[in-house]
mmCIF file as Biopython writes it, N, C-alpha, C and O atoms, coordinates in Angstrom:
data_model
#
loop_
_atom_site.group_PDB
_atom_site.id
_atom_site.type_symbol
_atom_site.label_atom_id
_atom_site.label_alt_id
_atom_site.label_comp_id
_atom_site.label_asym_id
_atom_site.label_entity_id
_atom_site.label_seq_id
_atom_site.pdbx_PDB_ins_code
_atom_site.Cartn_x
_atom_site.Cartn_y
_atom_site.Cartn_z
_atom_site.occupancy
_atom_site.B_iso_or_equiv
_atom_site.auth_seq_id
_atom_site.auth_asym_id
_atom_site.pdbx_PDB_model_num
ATOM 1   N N  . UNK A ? 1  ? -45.130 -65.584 29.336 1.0 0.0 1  A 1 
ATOM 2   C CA . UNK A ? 1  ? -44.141 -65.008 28.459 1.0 0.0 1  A 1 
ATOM 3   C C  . UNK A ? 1  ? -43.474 -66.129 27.678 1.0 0.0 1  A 1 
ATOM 4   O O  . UNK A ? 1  ? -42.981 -67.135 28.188 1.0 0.0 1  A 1 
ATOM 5   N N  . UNK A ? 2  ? -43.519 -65.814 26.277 1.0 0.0 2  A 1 
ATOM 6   C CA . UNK A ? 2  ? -42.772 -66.652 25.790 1.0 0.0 2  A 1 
ATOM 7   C C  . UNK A ? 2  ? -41.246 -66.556 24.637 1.0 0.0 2  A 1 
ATOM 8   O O  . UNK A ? 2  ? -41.069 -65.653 23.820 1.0 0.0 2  A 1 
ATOM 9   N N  . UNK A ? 3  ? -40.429 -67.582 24.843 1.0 0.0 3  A 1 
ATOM 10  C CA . UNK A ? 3  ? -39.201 -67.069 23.843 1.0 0.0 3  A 1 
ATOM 11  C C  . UNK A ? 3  ? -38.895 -67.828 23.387 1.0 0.0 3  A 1 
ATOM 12  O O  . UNK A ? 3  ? -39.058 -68.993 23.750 1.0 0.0 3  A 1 
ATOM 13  N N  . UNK A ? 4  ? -38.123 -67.301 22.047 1.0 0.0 4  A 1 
ATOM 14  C CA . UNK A ? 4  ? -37.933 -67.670 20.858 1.0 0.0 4  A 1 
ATOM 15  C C  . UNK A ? 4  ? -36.922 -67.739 20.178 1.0 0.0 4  A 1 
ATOM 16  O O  . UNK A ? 4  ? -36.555 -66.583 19.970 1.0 0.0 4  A 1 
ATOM 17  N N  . UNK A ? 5  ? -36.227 -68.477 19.687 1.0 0.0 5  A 1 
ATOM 18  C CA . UNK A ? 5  ? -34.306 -68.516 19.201 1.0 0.0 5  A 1 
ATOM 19  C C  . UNK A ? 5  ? -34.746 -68.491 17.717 1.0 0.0 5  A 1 
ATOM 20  O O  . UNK A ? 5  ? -35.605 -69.338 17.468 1.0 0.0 5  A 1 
ATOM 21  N N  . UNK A ? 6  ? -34.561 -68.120 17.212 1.0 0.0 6  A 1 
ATOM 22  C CA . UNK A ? 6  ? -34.757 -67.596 15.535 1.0 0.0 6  A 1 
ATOM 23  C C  . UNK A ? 6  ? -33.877 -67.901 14.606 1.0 0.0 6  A 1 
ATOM 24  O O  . UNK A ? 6  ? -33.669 -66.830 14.036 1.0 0.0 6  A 1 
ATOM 25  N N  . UNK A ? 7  ? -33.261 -68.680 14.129 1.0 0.0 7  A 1 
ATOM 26  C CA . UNK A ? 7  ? -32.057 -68.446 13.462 1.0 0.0 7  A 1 
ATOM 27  C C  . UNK A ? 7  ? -31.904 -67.718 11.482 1.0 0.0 7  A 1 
ATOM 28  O O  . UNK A ? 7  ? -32.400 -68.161 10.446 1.0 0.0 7  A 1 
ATOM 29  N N  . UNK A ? 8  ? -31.086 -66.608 11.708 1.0 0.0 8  A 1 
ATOM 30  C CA . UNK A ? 8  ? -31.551 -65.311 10.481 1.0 0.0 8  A 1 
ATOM 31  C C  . UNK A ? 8  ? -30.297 -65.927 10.007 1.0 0.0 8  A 1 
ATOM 32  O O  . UNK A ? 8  ? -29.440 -66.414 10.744 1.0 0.0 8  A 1 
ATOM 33  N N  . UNK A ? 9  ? -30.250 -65.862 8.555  1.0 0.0 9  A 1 
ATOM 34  C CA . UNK A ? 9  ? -28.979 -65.367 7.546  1.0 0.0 9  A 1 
ATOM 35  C C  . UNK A ? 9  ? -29.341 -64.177 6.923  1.0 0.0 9  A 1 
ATOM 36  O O  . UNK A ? 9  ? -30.470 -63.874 6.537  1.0 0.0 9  A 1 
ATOM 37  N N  . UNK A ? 10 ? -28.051 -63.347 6.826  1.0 0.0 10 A 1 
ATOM 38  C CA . UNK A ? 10 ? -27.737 -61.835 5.974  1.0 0.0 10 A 1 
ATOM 39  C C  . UNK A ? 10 ? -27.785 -60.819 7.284  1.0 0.0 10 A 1 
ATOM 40  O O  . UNK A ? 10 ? -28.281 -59.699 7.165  1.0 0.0 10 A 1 
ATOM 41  N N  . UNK A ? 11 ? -27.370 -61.173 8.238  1.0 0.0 11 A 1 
ATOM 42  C CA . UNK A ? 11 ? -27.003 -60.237 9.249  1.0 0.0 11 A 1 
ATOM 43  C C  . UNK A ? 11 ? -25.578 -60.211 9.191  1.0 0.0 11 A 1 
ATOM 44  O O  . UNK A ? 11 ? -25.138 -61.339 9.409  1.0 0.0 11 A 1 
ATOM 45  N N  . UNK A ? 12 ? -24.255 -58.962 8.882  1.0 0.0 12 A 1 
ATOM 46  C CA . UNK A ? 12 ? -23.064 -58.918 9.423  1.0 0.0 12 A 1 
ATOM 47  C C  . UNK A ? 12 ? -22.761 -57.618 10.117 1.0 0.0 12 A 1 
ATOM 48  O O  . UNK A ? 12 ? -21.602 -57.681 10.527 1.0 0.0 12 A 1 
ATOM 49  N N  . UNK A ? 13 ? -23.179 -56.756 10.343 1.0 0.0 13 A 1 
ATOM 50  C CA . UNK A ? 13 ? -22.786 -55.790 11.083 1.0 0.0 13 A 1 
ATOM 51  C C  . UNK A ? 13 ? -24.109 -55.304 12.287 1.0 0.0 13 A 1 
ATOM 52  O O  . UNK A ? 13 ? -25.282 -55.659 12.397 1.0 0.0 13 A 1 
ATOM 53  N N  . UNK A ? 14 ? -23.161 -54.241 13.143 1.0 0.0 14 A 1 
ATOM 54  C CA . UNK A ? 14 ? -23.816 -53.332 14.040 1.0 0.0 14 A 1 
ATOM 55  C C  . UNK A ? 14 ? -25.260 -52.866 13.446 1.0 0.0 14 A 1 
ATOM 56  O O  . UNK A ? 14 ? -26.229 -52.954 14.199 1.0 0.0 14 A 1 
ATOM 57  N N  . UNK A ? 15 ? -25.467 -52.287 11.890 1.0 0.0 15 A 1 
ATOM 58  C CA . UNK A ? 15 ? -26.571 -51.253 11.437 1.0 0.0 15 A 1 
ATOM 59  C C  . UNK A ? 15 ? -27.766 -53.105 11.511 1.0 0.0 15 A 1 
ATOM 60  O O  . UNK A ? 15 ? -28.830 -53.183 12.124 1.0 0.0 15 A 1 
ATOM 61  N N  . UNK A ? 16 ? -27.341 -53.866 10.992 1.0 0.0 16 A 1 
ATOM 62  C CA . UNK A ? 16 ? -27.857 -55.451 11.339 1.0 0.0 16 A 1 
ATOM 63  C C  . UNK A ? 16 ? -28.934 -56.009 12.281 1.0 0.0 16 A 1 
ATOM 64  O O  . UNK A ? 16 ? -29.924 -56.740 12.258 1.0 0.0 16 A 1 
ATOM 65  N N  . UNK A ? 17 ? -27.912 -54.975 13.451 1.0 0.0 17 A 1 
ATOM 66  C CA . UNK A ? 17 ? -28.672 -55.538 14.844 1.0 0.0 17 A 1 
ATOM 67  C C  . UNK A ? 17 ? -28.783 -54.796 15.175 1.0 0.0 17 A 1 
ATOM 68  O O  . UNK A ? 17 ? -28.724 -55.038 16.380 1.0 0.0 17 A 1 
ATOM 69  N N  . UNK A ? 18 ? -29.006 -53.394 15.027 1.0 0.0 18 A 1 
ATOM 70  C CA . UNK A ? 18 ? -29.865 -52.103 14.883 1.0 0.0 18 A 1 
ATOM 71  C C  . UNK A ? 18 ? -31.361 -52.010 14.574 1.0 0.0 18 A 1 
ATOM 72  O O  . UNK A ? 18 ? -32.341 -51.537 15.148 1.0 0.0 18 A 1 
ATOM 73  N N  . UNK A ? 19 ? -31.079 -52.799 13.178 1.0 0.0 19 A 1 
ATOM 74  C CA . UNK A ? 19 ? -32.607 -52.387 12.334 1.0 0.0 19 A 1 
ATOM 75  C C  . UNK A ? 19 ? -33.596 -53.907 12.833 1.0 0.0 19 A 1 
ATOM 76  O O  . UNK A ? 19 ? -34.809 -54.005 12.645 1.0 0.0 19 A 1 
ATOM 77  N N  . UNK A ? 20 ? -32.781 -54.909 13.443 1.0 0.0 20 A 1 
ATOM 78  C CA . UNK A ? 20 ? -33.880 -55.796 13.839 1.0 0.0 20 A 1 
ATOM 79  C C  . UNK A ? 20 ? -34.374 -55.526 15.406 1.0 0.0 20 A 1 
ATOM 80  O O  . UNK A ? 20 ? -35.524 -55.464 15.843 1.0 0.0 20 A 1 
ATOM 81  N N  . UNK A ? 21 ? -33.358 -55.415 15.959 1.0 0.0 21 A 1 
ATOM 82  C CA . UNK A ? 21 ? -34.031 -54.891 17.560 1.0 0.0 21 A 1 
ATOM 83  C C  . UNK A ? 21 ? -35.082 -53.736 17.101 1.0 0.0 21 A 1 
ATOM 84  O O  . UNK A ? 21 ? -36.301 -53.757 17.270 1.0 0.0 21 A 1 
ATOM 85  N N  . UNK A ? 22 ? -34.326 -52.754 16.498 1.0 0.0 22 A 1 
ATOM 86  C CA . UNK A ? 22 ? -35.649 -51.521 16.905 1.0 0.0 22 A 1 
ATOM 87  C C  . UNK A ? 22 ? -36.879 -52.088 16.246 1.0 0.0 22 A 1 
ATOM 88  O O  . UNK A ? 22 ? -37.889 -52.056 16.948 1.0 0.0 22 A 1 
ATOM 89  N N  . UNK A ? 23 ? -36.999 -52.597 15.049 1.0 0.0 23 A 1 
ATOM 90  C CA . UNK A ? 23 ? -37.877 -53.029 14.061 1.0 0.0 23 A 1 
ATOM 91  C C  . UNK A ? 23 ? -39.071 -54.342 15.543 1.0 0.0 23 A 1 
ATOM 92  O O  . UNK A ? 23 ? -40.213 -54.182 15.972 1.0 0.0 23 A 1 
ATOM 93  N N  . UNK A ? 24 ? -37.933 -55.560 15.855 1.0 0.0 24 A 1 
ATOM 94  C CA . UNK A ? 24 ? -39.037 -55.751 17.135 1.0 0.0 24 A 1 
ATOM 95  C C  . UNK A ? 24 ? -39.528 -55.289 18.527 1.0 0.0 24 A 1 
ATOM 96  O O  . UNK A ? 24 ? -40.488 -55.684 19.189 1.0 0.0 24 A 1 
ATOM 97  N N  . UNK A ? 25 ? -38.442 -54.183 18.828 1.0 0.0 25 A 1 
ATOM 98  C CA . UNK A ? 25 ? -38.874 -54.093 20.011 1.0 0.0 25 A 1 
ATOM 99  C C  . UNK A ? 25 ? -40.434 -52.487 19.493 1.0 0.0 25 A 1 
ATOM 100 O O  . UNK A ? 25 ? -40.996 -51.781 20.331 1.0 0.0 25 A 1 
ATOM 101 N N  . UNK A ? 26 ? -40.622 -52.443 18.205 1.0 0.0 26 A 1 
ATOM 102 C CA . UNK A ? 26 ? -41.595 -51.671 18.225 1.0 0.0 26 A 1 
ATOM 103 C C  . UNK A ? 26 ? -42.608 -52.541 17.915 1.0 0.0 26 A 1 
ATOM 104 O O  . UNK A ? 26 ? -43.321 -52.132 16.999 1.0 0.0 26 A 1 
ATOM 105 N N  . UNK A ? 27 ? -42.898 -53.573 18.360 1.0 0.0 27 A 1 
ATOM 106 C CA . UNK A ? 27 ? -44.166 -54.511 18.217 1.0 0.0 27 A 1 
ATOM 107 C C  . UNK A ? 27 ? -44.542 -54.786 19.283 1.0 0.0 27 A 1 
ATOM 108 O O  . UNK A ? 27 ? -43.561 -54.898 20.018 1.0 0.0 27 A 1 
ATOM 109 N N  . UNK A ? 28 ? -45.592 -54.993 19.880 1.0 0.0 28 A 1 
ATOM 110 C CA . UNK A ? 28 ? -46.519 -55.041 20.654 1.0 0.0 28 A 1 
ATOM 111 C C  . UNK A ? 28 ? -46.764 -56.455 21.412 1.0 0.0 28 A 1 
ATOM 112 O O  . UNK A ? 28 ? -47.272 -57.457 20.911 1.0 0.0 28 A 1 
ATOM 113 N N  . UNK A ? 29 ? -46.284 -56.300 22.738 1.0 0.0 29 A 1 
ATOM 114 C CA . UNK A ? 29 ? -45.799 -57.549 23.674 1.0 0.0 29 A 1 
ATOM 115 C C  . UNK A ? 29 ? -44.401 -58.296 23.593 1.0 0.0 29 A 1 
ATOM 116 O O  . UNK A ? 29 ? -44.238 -59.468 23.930 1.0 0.0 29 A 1 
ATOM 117 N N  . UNK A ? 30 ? -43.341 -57.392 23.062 1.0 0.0 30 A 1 
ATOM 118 C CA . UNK A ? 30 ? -42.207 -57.838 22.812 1.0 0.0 30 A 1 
ATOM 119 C C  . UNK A ? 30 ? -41.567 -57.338 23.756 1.0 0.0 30 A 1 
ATOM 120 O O  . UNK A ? 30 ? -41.587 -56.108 23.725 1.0 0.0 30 A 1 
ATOM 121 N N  . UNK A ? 31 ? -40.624 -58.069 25.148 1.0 0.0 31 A 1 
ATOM 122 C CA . UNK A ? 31 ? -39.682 -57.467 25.951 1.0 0.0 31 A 1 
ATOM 123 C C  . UNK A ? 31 ? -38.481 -57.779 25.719 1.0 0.0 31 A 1 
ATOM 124 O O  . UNK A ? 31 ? -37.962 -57.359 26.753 1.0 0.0 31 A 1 
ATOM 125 N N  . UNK A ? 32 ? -37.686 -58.193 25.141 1.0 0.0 32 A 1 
ATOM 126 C CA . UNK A ? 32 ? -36.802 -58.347 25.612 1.0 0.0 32 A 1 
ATOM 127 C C  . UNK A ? 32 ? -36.152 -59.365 23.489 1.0 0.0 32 A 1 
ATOM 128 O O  . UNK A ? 32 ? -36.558 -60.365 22.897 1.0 0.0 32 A 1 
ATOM 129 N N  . UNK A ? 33 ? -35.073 -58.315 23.178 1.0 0.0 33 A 1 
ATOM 130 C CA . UNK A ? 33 ? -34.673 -58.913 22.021 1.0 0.0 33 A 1 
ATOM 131 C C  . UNK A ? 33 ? -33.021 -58.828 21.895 1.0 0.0 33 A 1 
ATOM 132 O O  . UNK A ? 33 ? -32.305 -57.835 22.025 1.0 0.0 33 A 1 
ATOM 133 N N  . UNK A ? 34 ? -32.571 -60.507 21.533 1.0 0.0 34 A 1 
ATOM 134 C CA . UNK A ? 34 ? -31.128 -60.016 21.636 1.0 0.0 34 A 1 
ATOM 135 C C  . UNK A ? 34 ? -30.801 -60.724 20.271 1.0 0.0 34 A 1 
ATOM 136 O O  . UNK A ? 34 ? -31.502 -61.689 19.966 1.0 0.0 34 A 1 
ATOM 137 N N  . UNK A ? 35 ? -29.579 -60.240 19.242 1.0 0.0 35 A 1 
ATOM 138 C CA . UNK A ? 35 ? -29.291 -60.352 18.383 1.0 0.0 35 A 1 
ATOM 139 C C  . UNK A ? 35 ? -27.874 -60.699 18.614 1.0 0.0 35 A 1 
ATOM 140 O O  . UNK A ? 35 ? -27.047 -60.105 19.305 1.0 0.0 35 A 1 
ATOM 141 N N  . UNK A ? 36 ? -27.720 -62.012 17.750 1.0 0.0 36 A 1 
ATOM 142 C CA . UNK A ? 36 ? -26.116 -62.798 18.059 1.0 0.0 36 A 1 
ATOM 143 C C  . UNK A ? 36 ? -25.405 -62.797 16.757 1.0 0.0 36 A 1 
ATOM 144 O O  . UNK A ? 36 ? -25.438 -63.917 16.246 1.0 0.0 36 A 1 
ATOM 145 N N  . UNK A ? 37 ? -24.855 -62.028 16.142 1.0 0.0 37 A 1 
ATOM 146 C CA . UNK A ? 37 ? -23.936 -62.188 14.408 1.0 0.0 37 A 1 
ATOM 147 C C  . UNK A ? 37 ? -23.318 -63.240 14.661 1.0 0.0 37 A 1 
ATOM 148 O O  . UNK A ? 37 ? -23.473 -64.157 13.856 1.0 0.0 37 A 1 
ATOM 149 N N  . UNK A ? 38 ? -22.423 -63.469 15.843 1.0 0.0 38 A 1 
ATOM 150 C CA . UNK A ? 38 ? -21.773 -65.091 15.437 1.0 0.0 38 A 1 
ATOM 151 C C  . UNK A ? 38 ? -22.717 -66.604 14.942 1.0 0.0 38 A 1 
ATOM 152 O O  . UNK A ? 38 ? -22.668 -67.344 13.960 1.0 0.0 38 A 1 
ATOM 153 N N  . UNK A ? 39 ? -23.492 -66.564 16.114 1.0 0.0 39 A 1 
ATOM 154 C CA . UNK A ? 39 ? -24.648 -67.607 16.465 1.0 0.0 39 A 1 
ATOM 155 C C  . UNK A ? 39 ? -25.882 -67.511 14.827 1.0 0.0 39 A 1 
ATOM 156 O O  . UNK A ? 39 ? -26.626 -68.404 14.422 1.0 0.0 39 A 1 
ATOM 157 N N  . UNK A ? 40 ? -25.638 -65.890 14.145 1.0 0.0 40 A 1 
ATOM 158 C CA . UNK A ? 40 ? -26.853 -65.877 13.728 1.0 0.0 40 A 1 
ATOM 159 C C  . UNK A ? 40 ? -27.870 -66.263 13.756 1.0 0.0 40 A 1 
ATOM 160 O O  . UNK A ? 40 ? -28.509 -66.842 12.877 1.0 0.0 40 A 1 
ATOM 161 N N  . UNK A ? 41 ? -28.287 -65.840 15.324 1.0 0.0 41 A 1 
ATOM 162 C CA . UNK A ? 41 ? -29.592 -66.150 16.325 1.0 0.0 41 A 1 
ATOM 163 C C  . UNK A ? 41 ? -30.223 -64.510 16.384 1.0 0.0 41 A 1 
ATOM 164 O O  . UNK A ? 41 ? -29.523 -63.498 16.368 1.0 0.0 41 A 1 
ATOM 165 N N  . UNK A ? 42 ? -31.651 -64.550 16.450 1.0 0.0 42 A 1 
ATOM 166 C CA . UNK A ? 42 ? -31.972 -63.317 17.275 1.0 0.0 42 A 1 
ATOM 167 C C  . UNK A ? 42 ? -32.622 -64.422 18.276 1.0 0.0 42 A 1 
ATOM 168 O O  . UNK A ? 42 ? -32.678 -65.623 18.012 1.0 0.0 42 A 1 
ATOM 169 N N  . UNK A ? 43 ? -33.035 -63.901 19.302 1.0 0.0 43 A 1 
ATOM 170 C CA . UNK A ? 43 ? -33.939 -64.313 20.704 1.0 0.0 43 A 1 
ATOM 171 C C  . UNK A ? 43 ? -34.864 -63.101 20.988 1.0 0.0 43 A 1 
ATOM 172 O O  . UNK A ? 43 ? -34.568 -61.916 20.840 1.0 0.0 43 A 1 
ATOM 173 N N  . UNK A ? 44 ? -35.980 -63.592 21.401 1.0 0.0 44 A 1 
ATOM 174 C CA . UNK A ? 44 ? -37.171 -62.504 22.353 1.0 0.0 44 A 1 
ATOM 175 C C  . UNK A ? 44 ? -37.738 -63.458 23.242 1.0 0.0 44 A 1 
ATOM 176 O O  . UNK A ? 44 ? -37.974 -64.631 23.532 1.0 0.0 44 A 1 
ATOM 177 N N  . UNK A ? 45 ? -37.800 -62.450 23.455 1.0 0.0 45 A 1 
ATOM 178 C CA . UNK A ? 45 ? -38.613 -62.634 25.189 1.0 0.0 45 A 1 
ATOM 179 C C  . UNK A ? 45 ? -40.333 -62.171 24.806 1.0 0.0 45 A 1 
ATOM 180 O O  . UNK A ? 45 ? -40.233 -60.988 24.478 1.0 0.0 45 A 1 
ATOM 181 N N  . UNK A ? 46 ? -41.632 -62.522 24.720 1.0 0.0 46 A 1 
ATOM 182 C CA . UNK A ? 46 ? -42.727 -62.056 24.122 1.0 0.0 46 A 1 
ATOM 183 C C  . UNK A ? 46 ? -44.008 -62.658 24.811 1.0 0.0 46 A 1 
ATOM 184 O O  . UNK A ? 46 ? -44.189 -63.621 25.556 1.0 0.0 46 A 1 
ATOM 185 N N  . UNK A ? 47 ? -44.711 -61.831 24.337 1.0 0.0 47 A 1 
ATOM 186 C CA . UNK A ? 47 ? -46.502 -62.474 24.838 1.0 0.0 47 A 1 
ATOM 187 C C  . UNK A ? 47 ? -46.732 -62.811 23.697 1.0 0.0 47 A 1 
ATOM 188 O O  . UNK A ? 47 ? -46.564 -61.997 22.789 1.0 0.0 47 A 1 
ATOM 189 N N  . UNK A ? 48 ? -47.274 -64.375 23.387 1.0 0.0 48 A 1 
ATOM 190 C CA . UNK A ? 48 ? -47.517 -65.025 22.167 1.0 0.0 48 A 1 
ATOM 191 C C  . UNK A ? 48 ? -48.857 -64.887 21.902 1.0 0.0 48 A 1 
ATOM 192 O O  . UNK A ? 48 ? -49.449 -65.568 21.064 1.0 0.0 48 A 1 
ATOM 193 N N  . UNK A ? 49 ? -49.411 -63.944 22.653 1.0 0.0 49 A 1 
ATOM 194 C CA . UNK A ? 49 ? -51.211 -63.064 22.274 1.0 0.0 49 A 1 
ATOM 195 C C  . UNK A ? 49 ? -50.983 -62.535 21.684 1.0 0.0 49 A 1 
ATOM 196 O O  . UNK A ? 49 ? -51.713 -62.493 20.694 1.0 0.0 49 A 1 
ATOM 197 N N  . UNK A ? 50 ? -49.594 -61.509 21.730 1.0 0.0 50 A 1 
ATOM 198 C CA . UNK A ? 50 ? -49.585 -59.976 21.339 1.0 0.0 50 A 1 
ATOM 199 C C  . UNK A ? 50 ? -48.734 -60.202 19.832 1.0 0.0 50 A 1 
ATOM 200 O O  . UNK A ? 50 ? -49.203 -59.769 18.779 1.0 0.0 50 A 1 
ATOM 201 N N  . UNK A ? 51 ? -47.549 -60.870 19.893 1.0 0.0 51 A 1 
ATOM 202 C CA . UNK A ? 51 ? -46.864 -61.123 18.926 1.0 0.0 51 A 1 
ATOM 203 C C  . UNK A ? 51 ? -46.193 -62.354 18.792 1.0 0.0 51 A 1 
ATOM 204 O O  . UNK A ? 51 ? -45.070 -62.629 19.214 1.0 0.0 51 A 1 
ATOM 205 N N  . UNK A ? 52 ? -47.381 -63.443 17.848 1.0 0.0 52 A 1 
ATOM 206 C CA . UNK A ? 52 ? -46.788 -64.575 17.288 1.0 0.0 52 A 1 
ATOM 207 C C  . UNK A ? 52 ? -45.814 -65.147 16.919 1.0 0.0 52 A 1 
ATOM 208 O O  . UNK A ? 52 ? -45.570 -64.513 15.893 1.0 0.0 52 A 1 
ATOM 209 N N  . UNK A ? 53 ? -44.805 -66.144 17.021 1.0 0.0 53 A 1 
ATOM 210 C CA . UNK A ? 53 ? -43.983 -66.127 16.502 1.0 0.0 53 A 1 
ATOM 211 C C  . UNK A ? 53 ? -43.711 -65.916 14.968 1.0 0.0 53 A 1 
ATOM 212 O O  . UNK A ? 53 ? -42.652 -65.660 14.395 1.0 0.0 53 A 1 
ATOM 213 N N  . UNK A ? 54 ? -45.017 -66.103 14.459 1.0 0.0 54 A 1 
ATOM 214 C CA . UNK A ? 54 ? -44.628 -65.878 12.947 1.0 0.0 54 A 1 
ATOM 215 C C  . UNK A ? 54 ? -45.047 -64.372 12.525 1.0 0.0 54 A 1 
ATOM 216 O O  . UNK A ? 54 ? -44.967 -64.049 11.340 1.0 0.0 54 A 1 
ATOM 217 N N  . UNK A ? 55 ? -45.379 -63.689 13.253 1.0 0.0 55 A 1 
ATOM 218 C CA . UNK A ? 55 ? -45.684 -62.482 13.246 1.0 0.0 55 A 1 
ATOM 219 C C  . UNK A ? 55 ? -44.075 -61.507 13.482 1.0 0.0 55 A 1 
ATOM 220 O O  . UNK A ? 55 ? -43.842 -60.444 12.907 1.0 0.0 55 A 1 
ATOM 221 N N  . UNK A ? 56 ? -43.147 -62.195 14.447 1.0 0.0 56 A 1 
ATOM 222 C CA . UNK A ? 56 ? -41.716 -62.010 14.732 1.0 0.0 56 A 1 
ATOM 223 C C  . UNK A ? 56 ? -41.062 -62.225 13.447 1.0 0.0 56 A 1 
ATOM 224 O O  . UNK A ? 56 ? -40.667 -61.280 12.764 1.0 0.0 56 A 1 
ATOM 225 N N  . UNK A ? 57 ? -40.914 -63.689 13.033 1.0 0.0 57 A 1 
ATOM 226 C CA . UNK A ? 57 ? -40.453 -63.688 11.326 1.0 0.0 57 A 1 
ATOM 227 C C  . UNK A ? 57 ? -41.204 -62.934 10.981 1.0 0.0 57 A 1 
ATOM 228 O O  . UNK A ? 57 ? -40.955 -61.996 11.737 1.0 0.0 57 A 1 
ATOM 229 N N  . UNK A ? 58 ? -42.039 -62.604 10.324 1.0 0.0 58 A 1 
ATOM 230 C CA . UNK A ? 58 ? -42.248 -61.748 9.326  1.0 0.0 58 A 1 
ATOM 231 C C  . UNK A ? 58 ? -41.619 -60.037 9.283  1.0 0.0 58 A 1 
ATOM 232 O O  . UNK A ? 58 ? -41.315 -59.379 8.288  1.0 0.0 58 A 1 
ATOM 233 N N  . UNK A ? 59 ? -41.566 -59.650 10.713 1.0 0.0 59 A 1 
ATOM 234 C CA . UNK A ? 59 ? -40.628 -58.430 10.744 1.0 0.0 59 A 1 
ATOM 235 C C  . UNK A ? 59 ? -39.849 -58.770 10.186 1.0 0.0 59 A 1 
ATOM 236 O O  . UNK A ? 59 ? -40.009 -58.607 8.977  1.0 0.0 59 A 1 
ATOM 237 N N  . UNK A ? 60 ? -38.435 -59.489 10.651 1.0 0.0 60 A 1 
ATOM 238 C CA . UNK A ? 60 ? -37.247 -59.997 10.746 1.0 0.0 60 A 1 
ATOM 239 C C  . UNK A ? 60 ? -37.262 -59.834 8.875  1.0 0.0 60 A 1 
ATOM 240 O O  . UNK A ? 60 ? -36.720 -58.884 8.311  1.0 0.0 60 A 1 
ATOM 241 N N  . UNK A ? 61 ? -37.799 -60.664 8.329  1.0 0.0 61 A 1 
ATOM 242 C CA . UNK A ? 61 ? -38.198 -60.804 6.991  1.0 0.0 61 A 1 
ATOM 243 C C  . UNK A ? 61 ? -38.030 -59.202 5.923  1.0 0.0 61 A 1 
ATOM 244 O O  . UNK A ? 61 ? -37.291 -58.792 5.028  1.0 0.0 61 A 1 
ATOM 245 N N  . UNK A ? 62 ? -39.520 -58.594 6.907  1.0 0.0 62 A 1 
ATOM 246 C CA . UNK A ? 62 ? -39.439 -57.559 6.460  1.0 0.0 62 A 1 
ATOM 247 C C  . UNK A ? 62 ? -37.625 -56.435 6.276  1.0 0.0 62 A 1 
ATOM 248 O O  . UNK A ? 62 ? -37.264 -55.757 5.313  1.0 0.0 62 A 1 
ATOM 249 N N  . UNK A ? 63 ? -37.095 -56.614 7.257  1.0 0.0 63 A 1 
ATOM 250 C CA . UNK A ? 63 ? -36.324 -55.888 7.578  1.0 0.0 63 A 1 
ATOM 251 C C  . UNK A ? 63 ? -34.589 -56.411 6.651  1.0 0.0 63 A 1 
ATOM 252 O O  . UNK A ? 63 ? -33.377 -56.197 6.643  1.0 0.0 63 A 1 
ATOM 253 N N  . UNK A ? 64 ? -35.800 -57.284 5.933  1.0 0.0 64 A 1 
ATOM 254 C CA . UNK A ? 64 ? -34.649 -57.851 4.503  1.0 0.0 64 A 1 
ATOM 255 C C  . UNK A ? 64 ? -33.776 -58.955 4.961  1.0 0.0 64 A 1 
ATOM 256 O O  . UNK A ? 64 ? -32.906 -59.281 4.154  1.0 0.0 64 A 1 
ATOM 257 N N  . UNK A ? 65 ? -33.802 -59.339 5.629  1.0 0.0 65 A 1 
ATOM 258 C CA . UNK A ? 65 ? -33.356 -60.648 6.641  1.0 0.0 65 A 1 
ATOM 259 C C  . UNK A ? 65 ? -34.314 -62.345 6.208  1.0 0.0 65 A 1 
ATOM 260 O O  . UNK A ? 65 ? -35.507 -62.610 6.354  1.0 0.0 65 A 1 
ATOM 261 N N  . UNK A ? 66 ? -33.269 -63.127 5.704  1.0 0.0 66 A 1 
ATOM 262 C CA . UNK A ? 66 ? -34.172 -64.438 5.884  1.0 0.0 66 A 1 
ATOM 263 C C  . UNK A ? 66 ? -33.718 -65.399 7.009  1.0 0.0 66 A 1 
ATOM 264 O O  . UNK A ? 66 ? -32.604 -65.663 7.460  1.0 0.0 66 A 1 
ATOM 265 N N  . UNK A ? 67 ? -34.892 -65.806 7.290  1.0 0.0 67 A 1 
ATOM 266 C CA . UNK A ? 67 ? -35.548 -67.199 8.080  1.0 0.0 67 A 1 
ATOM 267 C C  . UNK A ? 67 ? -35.178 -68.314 7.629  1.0 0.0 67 A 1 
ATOM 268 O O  . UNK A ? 67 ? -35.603 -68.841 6.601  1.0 0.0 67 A 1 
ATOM 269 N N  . UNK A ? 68 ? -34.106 -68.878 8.602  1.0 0.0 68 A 1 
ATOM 270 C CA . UNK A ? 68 ? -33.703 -70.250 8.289  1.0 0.0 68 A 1 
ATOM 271 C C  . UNK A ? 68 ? -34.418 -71.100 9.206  1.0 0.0 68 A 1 
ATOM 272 O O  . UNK A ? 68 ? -34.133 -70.988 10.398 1.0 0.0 68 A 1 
ATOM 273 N N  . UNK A ? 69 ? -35.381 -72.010 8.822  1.0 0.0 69 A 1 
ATOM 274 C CA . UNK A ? 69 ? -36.153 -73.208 9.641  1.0 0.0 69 A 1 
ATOM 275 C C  . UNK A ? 69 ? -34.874 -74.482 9.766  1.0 0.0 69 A 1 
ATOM 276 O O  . UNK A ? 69 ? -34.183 -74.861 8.821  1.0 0.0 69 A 1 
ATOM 277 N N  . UNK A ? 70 ? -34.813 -74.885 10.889 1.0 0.0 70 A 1 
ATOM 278 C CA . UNK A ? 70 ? -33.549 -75.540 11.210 1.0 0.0 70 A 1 
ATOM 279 C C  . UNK A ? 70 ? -34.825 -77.185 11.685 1.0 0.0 70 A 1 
ATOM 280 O O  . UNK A ? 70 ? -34.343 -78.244 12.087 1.0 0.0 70 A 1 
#
C-alpha cells in the first residue's frame, strides 16, 4: 500500500472536500483519502498497481483543482 501527500490550490470549502474524496475514493485501489483546507494537502492511502500517483493528480485536476509540485 502506498501514500501520498498531494499538495492542491483552489480548495476552500466543505463542497471542496466533497467533490475530491468522492471523485477518489471512486477509483480503483484507493483506501483511504483525507483532505486538509488549512494544510491544502489531500493524502491517500492506495495500491500504486491500481492507481498511480499521477493517475490521483489527474482526478484531483479533473475535479478543477491544481497540482502544486513542491
Amino acid at each position: 500500500m502506498g501514500k501520498a501527500i498531494i499538495n492542491v490550490e483552489g480548495m476552500s470549502c466543505k463542497h471542496c472536500v466533497n467533490a475530491i474524496t468522492n471523485a477518489l475514493q471512486a477509483q480503483p485501489g484507493i483506501t483511504k483519502v483525507e483532505v486538509d483546507l488549512d494544510a491544502k494537502t489531500v493524502t491517500t492511502e492506495h495500491d500504486p498497481t491500481l492507481s498511480p500517483i499521477e493517475n490521483i493528480k489527474a482526478e484531483i485536476e479533473n475535479q478543477g483543482f491544481d497540482i502544486v509540485e513542491s
